[in-house]
C-alpha angles and dihedrals in degrees: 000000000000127000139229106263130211085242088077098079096046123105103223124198127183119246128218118232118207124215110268091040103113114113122181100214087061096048098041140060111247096250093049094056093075098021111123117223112243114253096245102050090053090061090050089052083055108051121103126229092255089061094045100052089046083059113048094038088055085056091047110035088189098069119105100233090205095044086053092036093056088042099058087050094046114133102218121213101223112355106069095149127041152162138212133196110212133185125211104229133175124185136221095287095054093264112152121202133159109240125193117242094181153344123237119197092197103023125174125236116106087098093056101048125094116235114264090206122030097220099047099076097171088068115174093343083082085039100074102035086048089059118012096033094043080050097051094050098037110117106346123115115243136195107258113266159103121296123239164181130233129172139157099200134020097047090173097063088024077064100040084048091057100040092049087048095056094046089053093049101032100229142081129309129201127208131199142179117219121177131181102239089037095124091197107033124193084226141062136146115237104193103346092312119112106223114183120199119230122220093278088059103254121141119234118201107225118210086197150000153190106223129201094179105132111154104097086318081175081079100056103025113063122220099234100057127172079190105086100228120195093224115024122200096245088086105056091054080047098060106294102090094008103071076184090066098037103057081061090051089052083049098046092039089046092053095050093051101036087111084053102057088235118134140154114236117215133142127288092280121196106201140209087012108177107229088254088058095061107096094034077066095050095044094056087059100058102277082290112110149147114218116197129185087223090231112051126096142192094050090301113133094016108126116185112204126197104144140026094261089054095053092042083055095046090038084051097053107093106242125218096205128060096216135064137187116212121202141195106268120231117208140128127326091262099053130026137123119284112227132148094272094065123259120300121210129193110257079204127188120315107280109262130219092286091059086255122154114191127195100246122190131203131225123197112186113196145181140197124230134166090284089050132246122003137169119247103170138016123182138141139216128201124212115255102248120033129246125274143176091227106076095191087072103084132334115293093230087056092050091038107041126088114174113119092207114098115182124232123235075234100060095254127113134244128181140206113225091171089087092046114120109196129197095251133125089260100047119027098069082065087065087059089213120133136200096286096055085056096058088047087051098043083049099048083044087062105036092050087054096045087054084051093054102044092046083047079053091056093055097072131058137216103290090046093265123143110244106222103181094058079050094051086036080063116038106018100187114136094200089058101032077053093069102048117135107205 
């Protein structure tokens, strides 16, 4: 359950940002500051989505190049920037893929990410606001008001976000912090308009906004919004924050397009499982699993489970949520998860001196413009201790996991960049992925989002209402139905 935090007490107020505020040391971590792009990387960055799509439908045949073609230009209605987590897995015959673990509908990044032009030290912070942002305000009519930023996590790219937007846009830009246990908030919405309080207590309206608020945002953000949000909160009860919804997003995405070769690979997932039902599940796949409350983020709620003492721990933590997925777990040769696919292993991070070999993720953070799809970010992060076949060595969550946010007893975030892999020309020959993985990746990444915005489509009807009882048909769960903000 969560705790009170020592934010509660505090008086928050929202700051404006000016145009030609933005300073790199403050948006991005220190090493990346003088870190160089690789080579290849930089080309990947480069390349445009034609060339992508020749290419990857000359490695899979089976790929309808049209199909793939009309889906990389695709205008979402409500996802327009995205994230995916992805894993490097190979099988027992020696078959490597890059599988999507999970969808983030704010994810983090820009401050990882070496610039792909020197002097253009904004990077993909103006990125994002040039194109997504420009796409989410073109041609609606808006209430009259200010833009802004508000975040609950992640102040350094929440900033960088807000200073390169003002610079795009030439005015002022206001930033806020709004967090879910705050008892007075600098922000509130009076009918359908977000208004945020400065520091002498008076109330702006705001026409739009980028927001980098991530903990149950379903809960803040109403559904119905005059305030263009990029991006709304539709999308995280759709799949990008509800692992539970967006299994059924990947189904429904993989059945439309199952004439077209495109599917998007994750691991064997068991849906709306009861709490009791836990350990029948494990069990099932061969006593190996990963257990995830559906809608938590930032490597909060993720169990991994490879013996008895760590499901009596998981099975003794009081839960918040009614409802749990449980998926296939990937691990070392020697140990993994048994399903009807076959077992998957981790191909893991190069070995180092010591003979080491660490679980790396990937993260490919994307947006849509006019012209489609495009990457903004790429980084990586390895787990703290490597992998071994011998699981008394060290817990499997601290050779498996692979998130960089710890959570405070206090309710704050620290993170350990120590783990941090960036794509730079020291770091990214340790991930042993080549040019080719990162096309797969860059694909899955949009596939994955495409499934969360058309499933964000079916949530509202015709009128532009959100159709609670198709959520509640999909994702039964009281406790969350309960914090709905309509």
């Amino acid at each position: 359950m969560d705790q009170p935090s020592a934010r509660s007490c505090e008086t928050r107020s929202a700051q404006p940002v000016s145009p030609g505020s933005f300073e790199p040391d403050r948006h991005f971590y220190p090493r990346v500051l003088n870190a160089q792009i690789h080579p290849l990387v930089r080309f990947f960055m480069s390349l445009d989505n034609a060339r992508i799509a020749r290419r990857y439908c000359h490695l899979n045949p089976s790929v309808d190049h049209t199909a793939l073609t009309a889906l990389l230009a695709e205008q979402p209605r409500h996802l327009l920037w995205a994230g995916c987590d992805l894993m490097h897995v190979t099988d027992t015959r020696g078959q490597r893929q890059m599988v999507v673990i999970e969808t983030n509908s704010c994810p983090s990044g820009q401050k990882s990410m070496p610039l792909f032009e020197e002097l253009q030290e904004q990077g993909g912070y103006r990125s994002l606001v040039r194109n997504a942002f420009t796409a989410l305000v073109a041609g609606r009519r808006l209430p009259p008001g200010d833009l802004a930023v508000i975040y609950d996590k992640n102040p350094m790219e929440a900033g960088g976000y807000a200073a390169a937007l003002a610079d795009e846009t030439d005015e002022r830009v206001w930033l806020a912090e709004w967090h879910h246990d705050d008892p007075d908030p600098p922000c509130r919405f009076v009918d359908g308009i977000l208004e945020l309080r400065d520091a002498a207590g008076g109330w702006h309206p705001i026409r739009a906004a980028l927001r980098y608020v991530t903990q149950r945002p379903w809960s803040r953000l109403p559904l119905h919004s005059r305030t263009a949000v990029l991006n709304p909160s539709v999308v995280c009860l759709a799949g990008g924050r509800n692992k539970m919804v967006a299994a059924k997003a990947y189904e429904a995405f993989d059945n439309q397009h199952e004439g077209d070769g495109l599917t998007i690979r994750t691991p064997h997932t068991i849906r709306d499982v009861a709490r009791a039902e836990i350990p029948f599940w494990i069990n099932s796949l061969g006593g190996k699993a990963v257990v995830k409350v559906p809608y938590s983020n930032a490597g909060q709620g993720v169990y991994t489970i490879t013996c008895k003492a760590e499901l009596d721990a998981f099975m003794a933590i009081e839960q918040r949520y009614d409802q749990f997925i449980v998926q296939s777990l990937i691990g070392h040769p020697a140990w993994s998860s048994r399903t009807r696919r076959g077992r998957l292993f981790h191909v893991g991070t190069m070995p180092d001196k010591r003979d080491r070999l660490f679980v790396a993720d990937l993260r490919v953070m994307i947006c849509a413009g006019p012209e489609g799809f495009h990457p903004l970010a790429v980084y990586a992060r390895r787990a703290r201790e490597p992998l071994s076949a011998d699981l008394t060595s060290a817990s499997s969550w601290d050779m498996l996991g692979t998130n960089l946010s710890v959570k405070n007893t206090d309710g704050t975030w620290d993170t350990e960049t120590n783990r941090l892999l960036l794509m730079d020309r020291k770091d990214f020959n340790r991930l042993g992925v080549g040019l080719d993985d990162l096309i797969e990746a860059y694909i899955q990444t949009v596939m994955a989002t495409v499934a969360i915005d058309r499933m964000s489509a079916q949530l509202y009807n015709t009128k532009g209402r959100f159709r609670m009882r198709l959520f509640k048909a999909l994702n039964d769960d009281t406790a969350l139905l309960d914090e709905i903000c309509l």
